[in-house]
SENUFI-800470 format. One line per 4 residues: for each residue x, y, z of N, C-alpha, C. Coordinates in steps of 0.02 Angstrom, whole numbers, plus 50000, padded with zeros to 5 digits. Layout:
X/Y/Z/X/Y/Z/X/Y/Z; ...;
***
This chain:
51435/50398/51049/51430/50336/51086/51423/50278/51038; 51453/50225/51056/51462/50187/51010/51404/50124/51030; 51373/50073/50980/51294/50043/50998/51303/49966/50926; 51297/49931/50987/51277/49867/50945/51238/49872/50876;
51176/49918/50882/51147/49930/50813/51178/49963/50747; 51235/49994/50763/51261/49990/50708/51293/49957/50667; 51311/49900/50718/51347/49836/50667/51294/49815/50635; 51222/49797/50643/51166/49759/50607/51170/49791/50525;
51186/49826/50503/51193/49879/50450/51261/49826/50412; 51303/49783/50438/51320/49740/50395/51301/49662/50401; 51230/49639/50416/51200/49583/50422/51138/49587/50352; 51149/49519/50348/51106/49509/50266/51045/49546/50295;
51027/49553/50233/50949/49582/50202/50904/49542/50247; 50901/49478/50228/50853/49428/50254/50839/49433/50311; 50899/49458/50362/50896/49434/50421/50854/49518/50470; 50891/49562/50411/50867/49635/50414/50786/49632/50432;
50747/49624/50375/50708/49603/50354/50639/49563/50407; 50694/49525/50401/50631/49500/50458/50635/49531/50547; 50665/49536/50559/50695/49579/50627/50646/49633/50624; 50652/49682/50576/50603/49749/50584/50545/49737/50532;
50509/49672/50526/50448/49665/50501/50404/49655/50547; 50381/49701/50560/50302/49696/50622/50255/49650/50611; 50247/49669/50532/50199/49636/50488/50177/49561/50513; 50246/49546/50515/50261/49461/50524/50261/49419/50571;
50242/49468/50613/50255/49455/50683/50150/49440/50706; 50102/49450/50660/50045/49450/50649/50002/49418/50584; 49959/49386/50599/49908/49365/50519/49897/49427/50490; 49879/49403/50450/49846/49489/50393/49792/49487/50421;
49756/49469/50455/49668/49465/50465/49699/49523/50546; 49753/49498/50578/49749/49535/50633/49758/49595/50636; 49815/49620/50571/49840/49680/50582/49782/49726/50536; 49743/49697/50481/49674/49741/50460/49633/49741/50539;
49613/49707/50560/49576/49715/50619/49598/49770/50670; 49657/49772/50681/49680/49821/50716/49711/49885/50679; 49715/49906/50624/49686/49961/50598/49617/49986/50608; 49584/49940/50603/49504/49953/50608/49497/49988/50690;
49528/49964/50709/49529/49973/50799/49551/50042/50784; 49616/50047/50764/49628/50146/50796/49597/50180/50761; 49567/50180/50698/49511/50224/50663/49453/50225/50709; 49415/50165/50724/49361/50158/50780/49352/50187/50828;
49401/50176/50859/49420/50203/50944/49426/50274/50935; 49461/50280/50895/49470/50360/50877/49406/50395/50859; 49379/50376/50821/49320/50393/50776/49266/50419/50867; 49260/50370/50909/49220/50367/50962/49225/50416/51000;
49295/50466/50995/49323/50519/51062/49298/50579/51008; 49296/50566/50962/49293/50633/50934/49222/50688/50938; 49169/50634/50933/49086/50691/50954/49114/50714/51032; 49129/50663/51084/49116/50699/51159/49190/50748/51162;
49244/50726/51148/49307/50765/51168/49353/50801/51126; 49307/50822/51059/49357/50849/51007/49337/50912/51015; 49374/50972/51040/49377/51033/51032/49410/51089/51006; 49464/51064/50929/49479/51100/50884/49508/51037/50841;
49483/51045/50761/49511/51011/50752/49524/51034/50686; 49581/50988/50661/49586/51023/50572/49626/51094/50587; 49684/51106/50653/49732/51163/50661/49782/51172/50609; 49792/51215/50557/49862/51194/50523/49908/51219/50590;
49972/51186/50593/50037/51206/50628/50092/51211/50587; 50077/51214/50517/50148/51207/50476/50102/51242/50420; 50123/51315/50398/50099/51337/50339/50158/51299/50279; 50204/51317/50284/50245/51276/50244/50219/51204/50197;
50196/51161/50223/50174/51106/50210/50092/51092/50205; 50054/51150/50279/49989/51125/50280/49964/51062/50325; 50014/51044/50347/49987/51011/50397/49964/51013/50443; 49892/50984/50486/49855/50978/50547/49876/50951/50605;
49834/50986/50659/49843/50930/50717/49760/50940/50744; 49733/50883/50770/49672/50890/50820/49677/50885/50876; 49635/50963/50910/49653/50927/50976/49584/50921/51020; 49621/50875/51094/49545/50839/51104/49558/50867/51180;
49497/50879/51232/49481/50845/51300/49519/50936/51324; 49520/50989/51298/49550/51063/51327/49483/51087/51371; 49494/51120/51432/49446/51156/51468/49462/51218/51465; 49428/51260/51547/49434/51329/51538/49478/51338/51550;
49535/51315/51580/49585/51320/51604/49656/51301/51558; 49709/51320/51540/49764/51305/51502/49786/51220/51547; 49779/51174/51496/49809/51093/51514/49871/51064/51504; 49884/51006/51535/49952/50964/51513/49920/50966/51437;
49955/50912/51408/49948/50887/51333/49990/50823/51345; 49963/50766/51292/49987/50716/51280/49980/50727/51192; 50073/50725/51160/50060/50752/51098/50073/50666/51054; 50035/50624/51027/50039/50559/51000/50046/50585/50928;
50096/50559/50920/50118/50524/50835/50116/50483/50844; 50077/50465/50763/50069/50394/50752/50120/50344/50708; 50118/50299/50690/50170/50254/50668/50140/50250/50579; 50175/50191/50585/50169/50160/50496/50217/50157/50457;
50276/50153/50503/50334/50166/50444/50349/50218/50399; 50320/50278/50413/50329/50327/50397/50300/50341/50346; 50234/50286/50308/50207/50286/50247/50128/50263/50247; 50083/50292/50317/50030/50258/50317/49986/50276/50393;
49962/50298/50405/49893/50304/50448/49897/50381/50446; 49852/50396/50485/49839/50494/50501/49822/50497/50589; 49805/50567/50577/49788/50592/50652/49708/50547/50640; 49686/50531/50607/49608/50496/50619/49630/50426/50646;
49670/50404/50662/49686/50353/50701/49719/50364/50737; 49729/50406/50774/49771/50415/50836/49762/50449/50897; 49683/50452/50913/49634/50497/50958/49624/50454/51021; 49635/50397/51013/49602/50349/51047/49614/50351/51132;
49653/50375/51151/49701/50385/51225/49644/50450/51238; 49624/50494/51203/49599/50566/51202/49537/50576/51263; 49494/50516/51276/49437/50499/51321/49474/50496/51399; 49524/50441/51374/49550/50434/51455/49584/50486/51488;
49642/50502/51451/49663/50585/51499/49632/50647/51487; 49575/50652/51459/49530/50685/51464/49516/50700/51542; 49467/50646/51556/49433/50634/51598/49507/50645/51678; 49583/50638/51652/49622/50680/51700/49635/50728/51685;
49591/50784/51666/49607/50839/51638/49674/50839/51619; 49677/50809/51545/49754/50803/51519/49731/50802/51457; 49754/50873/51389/49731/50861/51330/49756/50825/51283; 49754/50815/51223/49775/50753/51187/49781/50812/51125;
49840/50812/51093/49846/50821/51004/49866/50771/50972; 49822/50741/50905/49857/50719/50886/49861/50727/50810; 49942/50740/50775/49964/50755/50744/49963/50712/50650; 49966/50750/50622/49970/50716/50539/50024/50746/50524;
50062/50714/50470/50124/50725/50454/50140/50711/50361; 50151/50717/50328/50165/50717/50264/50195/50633/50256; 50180/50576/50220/50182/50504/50210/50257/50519/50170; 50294/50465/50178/50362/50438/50120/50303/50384/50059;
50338/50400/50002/50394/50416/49978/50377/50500/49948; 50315/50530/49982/50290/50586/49943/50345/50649/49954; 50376/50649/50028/50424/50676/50061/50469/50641/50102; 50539/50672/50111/50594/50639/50132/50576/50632/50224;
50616/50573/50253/50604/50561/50338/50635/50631/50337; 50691/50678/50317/50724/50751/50343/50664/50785/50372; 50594/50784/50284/50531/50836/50315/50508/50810/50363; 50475/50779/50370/50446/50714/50414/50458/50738/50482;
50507/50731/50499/50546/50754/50559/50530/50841/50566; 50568/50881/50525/50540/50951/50512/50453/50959/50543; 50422/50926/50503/50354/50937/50512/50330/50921/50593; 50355/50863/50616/50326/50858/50668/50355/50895/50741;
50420/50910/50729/50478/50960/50766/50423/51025/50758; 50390/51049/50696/50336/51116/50679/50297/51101/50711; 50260/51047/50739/50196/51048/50796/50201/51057/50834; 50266/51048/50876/50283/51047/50948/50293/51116/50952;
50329/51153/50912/50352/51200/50902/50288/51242/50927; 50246/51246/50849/50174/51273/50868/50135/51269/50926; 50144/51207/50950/50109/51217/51047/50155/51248/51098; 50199/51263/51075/50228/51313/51139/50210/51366/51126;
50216/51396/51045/50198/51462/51042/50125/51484/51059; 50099/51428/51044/50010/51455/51016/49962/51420/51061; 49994/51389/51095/49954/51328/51157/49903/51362/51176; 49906/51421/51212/49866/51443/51242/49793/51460/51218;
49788/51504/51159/49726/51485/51138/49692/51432/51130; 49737/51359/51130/49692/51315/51119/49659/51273/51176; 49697/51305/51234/49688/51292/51290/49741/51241/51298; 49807/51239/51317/49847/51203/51301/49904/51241/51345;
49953/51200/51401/49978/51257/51442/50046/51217/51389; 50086/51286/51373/50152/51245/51349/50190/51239/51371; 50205/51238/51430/50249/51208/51499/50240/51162/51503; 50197/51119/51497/50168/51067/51503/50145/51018/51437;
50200/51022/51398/50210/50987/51343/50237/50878/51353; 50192/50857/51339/50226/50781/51345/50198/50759/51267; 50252/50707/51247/50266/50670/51170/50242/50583/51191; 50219/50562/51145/50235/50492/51120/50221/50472/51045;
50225/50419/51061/50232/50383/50972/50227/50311/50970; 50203/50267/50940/50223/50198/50913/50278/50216/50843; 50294/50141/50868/50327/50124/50788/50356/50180/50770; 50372/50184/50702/50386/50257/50675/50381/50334/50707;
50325/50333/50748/50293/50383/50798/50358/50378/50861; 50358/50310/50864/50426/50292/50917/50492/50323/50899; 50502/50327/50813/50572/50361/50811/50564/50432/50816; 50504/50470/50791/50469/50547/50782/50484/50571/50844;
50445/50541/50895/50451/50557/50989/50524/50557/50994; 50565/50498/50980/50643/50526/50987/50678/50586/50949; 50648/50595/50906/50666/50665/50862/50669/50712/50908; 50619/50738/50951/50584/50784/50972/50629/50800/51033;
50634/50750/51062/50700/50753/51126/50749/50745/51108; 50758/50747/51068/50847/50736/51032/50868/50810/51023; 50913/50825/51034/50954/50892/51046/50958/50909/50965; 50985/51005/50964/51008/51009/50904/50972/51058/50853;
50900/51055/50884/50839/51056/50838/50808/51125/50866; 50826/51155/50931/50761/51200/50969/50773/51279/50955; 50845/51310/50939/50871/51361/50918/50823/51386/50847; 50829/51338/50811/50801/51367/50738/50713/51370/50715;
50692/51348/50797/50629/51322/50793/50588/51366/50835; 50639/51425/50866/50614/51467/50931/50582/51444/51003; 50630/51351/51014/50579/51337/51055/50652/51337/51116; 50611/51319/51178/50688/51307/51229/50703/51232/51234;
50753/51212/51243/50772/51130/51240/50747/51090/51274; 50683/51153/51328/50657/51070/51374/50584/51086/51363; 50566/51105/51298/50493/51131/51271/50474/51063/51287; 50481/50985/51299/50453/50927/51308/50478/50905/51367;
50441/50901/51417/50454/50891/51475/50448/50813/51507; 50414/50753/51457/50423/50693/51476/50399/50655/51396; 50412/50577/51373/50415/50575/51333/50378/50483/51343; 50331/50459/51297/50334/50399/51289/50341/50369/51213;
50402/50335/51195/50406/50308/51125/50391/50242/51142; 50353/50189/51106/50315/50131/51106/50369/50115/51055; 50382/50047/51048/50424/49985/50988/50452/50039/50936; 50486/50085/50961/50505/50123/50910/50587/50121/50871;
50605/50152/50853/50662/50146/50802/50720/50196/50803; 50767/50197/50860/50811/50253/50875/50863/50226/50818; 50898/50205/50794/50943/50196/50768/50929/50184/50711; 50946/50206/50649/50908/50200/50569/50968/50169/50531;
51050/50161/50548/51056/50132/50517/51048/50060/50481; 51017/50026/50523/51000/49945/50522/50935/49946/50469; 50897/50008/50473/50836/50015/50440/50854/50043/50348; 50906/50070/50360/50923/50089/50283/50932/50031/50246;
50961/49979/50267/50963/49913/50246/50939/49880/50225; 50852/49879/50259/50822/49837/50237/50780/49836/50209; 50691/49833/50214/50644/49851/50142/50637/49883/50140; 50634/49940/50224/50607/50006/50209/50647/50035/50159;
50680/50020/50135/50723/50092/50096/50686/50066/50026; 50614/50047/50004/50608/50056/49965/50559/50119/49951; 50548/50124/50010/50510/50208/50031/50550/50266/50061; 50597/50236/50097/50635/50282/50129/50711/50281/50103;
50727/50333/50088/50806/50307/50062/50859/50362/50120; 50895/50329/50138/50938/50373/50180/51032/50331/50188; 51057/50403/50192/51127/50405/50163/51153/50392/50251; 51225/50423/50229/51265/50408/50287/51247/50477/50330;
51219/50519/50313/51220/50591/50318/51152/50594/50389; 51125/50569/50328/51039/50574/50351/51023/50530/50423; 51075/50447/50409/51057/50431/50474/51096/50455/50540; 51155/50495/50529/51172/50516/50564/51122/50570/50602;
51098/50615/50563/51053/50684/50586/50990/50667/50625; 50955/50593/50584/50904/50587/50583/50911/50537/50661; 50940/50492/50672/50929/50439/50744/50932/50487/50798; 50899/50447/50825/50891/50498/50907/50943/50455/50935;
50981/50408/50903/51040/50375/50955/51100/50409/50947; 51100/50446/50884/51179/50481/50867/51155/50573/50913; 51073/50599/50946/51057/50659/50953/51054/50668/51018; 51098/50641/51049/51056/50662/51106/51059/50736/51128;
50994/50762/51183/51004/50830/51216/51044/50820/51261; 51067/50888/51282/51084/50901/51313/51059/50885/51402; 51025/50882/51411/50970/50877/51465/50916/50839/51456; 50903/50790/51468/50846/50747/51445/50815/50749/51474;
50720/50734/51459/50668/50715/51506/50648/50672/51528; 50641/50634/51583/50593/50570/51573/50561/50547/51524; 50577/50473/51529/50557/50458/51479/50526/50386/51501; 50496/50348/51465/50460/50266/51460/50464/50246/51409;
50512/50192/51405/50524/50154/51336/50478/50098/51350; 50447/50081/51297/50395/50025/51312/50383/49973/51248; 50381/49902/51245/50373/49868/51182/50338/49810/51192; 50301/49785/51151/50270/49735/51173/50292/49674/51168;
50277/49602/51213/50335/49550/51220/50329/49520/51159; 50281/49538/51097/50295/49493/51046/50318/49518/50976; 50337/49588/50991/50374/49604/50940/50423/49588/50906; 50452/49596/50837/50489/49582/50795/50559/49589/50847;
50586/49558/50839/50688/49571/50865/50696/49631/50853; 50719/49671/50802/50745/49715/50788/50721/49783/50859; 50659/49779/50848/50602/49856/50892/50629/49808/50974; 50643/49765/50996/50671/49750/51059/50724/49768/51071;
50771/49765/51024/50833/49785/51029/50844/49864/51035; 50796/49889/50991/50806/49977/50988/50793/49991/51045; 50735/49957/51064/50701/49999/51135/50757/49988/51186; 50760/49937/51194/50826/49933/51248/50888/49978/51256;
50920/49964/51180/50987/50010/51200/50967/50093/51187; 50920/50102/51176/50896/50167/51195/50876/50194/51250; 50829/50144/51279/50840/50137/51345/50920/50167/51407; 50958/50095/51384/51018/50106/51400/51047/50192/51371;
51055/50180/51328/51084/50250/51303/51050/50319/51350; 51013/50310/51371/50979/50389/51418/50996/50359/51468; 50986/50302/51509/51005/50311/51590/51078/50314/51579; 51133/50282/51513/51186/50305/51530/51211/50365/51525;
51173/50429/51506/51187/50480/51478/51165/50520/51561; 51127/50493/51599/51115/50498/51659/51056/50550/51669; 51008/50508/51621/50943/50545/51597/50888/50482/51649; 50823/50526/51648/50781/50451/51693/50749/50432/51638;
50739/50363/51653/50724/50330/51599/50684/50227/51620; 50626/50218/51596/50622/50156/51616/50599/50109/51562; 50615/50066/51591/50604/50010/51518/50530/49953/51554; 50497/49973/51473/50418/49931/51496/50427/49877/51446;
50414/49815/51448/50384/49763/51411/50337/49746/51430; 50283/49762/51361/50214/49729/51398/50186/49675/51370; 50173/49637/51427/50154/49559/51393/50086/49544/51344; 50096/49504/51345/50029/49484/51306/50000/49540/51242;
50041/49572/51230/50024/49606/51171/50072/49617/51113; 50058/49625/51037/50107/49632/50989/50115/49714/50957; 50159/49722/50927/50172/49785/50896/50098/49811/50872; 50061/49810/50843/49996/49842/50848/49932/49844/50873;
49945/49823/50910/49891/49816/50987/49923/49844/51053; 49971/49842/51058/50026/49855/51141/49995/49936/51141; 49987/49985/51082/49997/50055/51086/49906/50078/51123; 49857/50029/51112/49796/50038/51104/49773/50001/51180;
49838/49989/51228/49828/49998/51299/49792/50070/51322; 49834/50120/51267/49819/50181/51305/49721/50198/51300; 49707/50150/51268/49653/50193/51291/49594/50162/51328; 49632/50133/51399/49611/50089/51426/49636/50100/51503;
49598/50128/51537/49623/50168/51619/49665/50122/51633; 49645/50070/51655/49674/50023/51689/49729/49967/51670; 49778/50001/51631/49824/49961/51605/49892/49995/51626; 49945/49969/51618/50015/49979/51652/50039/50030/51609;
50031/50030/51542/50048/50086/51489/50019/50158/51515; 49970/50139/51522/49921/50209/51533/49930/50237/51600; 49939/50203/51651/49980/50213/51715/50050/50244/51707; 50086/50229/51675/50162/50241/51668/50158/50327/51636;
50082/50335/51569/50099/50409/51555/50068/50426/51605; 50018/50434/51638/49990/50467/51685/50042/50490/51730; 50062/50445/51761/50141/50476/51802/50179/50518/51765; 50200/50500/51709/50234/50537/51662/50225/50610/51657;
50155/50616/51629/50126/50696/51644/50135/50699/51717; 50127/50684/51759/50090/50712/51834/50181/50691/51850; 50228/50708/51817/50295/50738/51835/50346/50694/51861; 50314/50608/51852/50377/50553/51876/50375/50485/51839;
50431/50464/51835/50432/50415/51801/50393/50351/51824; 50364/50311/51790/50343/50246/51787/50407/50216/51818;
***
């Protein structure tokens, strides 16, 4: 299918640049502050609702996931990757949602992944495709029903979550193609060629190859799940644009699919609705798990 975002891949640097700078779109005082927030918030779920944590799911690599809010009974899951451009936060910032669907008996993992430039976006992807993987097989001990698998992500986490539903991947992984049964990516990044372009590639370097394999706009499944594309109204151009024709791209593929803009918030604050009952984000997954679209 052919997508406006691939022409951006011959627009200057500059213009690259500022389009997918989040950064810029915020003071430096705001975006330290709101780091401080998902370590915090997170930090707060973990004495009452952390009940395994420090799981490897990838001997290969060694990577963890924690998970939060499991009873006696096998649960949904809400599986959150986190963002950063693929070069920056952990699962210790990404718990924060873990209190609220708790309390709907809905468990929370959330996942760590190996940083760029230490490893390529290929592992990256690998690694977090290995978690999902690991909760279908192994869910159950952790109290974790794996039928009942749901994804999201910010940012970077936003392109990861499209990984995951993107076809291609479930054969070599022993999982079945609808191991994710609904999906929320936040301001995320389906299309990478526009991104090879611009600063990120001073961490991330990717060919003609890679963005082909790697976008969830060139992958789609076969069968898609529900999904909620969601971004906040003051984000950078570029993460409006993705969300949208990604958007577009699943209802035209004749997948369900809805498009959220949420006001009054920017690329690193919009994601930290979730851990807040009463907000439209957190409404939209709740439906999401409980089997319908926002």
């Amino acid at each position: 299918m052919t997508s406006t975002l691939a022409e951006e891949t011959t627009w200057p640097r500059d213009r690259l640049d500022r389009d997918y700078s989040a950064r810029a779109t915020v003071t430096p005082e705001r975006f330290e502050a709101e780091m401080v927030r998902y370590r915090a918030l997170s930090d707060a779920v973990r004495g009452p609702w952390a009940t395994h944590l420090d799981v490897v799911y990838d001997e290969e690599s060694g990577q963890t996931l924690d998970i939060f809010g499991t009873g006696a009974e096998p649960r949904a899951v809400f599986v959150f990757i986190h963002g950063g451009y693929w070069r920056m936060l952990s699962k210790r910032d990404s718990a924060f949602m873990a209190g609220v669907l708790a309390r709907h008996d809905i468990a929370t993992v959330a996942v760590d992944y190996r940083l760029a430039p230490e490893v390529s976006l290929a592992e990256i992807v690998r690694e977090v495709r290995a978690s999902i993987a690991f909760l279908w097989k192994n869910g159950r001990r952790y109290g974790i029903d794996p039928d009942r698998i749901h994804v999201g992500g910010s940012s970077a986490g936003g392109h990861l979550t499209g990984a995951v539903i993107s076809g291609g991947w479930h054969e070599a992984f022993g999982v079945p193609e609808d191991v994710v049964k609904s999906a929320l990516p936040i301001s995320g990044l389906f299309h990478l060629g526009p991104i090879s372009q611009s600063f990120v590639r001073d961490w991330v370097s990717l060919d003609e190859q890679a963005i082909r394999t790697l976008s969830p706009f060139e992958n789609l499944p076969a069968s898609g799940c529900p999904i909620v594309v969601a971004y906040a109204d003051s984000e950078a151009e570029g993460f409006k644009r993705q969300s949208r024709e990604y958007d577009h791209l699943w209802r035209q593929a004749g997948f369900p699919s809805t498009l959220m803009e949420i006001p009054d918030r920017n690329h690193f604050d919009v994601i930290l609705d979730l851990a807040d009952e009463d907000t439209a984000l957190t409404r939209a997954l709740l439906r999401l798990v409980g089997g319908k679209a926002a």
